[in-house]
Structure formats: C-alpha cells, structure tokens
C-alpha positions in Angstrom: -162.8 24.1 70.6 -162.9 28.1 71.4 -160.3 30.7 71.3 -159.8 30.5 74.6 -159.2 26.6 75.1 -156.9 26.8 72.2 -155.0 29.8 73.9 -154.5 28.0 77.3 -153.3 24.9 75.6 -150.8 26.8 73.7 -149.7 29.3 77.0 -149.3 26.0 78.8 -146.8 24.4 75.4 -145.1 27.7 75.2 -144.3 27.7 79.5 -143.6 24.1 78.8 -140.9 25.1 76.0 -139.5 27.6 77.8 -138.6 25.9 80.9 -137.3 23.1 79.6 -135.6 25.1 77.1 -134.2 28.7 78.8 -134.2 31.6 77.7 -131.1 33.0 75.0 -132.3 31.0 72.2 -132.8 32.2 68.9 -136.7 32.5 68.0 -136.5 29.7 65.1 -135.9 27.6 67.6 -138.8 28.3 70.4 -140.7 28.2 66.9 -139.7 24.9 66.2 -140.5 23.2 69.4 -143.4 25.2 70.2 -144.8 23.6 66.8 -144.2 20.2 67.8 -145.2 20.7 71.4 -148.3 21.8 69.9 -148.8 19.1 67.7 -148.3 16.7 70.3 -151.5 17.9 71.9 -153.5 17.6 69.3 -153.7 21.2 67.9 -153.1 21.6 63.9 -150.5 24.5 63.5 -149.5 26.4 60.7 -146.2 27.6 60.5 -144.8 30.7 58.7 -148.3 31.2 57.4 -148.2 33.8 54.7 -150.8 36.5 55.2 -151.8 39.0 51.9 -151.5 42.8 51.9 -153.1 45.1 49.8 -151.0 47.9 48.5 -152.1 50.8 45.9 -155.1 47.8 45.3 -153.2 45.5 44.3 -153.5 42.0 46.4 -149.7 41.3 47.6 -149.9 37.1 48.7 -147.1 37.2 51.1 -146.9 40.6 52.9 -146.7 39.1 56.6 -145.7 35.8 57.7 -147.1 34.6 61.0 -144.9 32.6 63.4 -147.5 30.2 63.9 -151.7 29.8 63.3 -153.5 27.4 65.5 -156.3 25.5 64.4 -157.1 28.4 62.0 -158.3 30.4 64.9 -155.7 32.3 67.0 -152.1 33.6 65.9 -149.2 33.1 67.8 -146.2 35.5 67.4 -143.0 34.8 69.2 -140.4 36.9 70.6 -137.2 35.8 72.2 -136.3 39.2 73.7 -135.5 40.8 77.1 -138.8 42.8 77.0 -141.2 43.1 74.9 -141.6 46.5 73.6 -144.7 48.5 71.9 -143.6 47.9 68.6 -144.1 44.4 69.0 -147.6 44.9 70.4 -148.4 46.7 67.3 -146.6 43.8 65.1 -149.0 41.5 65.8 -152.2 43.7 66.0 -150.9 44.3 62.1 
C-alpha cells in the first residue's frame, strides 16, 4: 500500500472520528479513537512514536514525539483547535 492509499484511509478514520465525535475534545482523545479507528481497518499505527534529535552531535532518542505513524510510512499529527495556524504547519514539517 502507497502513501497515498494510506493517507485516504486515514482522512476518511479521522472525518469518521470527528463526526461521530464533535469537535471541543481534548486531542488525547481524537488520538485515542483515531488509533483504534485505524486499526480497525487494518492499518498498523504507532502511537507517540519517539523521534531522535541531534543536538551539539550528540544523538538525543526522544526529541519529538509523533501523534501517530501509520504503517511506518506517513505521520499523522493532530490538532484539536479552532484554526490551524503556521506554527503548526512548521510542527510537523519538523
């Protein structure tokens, strides 16, 4: 399975989640059923995944943590906000 088939499968969990869900819920919680939702259809998801930094050379493990990795292939980060503003854009491209 691609990048893309991944990605639709998890755009059509996360609109699945959301509108059974609402909106006003803390992120955790989109986390937690987007995980499961995912699951359910198949896909292996990490979640919480720590990701390394280097800093002054020196090899950090955790110096990220993404919300969720999907068949080890795309990165889901979730936001439960009004808008979504540059800083997260550049929060994930990180």
């Amino acid at each position: 399975m691609n990048e893309n088939e991944i990605a639709k499968i998890i755009v059509d969990g996360g609109y699945k989640v959301h509108t059974t869900l609402g909106p006003g819920l803390l992120e955790s919680v989109y986390q937690t059923v987007l995980e499961y939702e995912l699951r359910n259809r198949g896909l292996r998801v990490e979640a919480e995944q720590p990701i390394p930094v280097v800093y002054e050379g020196v090899r950090l493990e955790v110096g990220f943590r993404a919300d969720l990795i999907v068949e080890d292939q795309v990165i889901v980060e979730l936001k439960s906000v009004e808008t979504v503003h540059p800083i997260h854009k550049k929060q994930l491209l990180t």
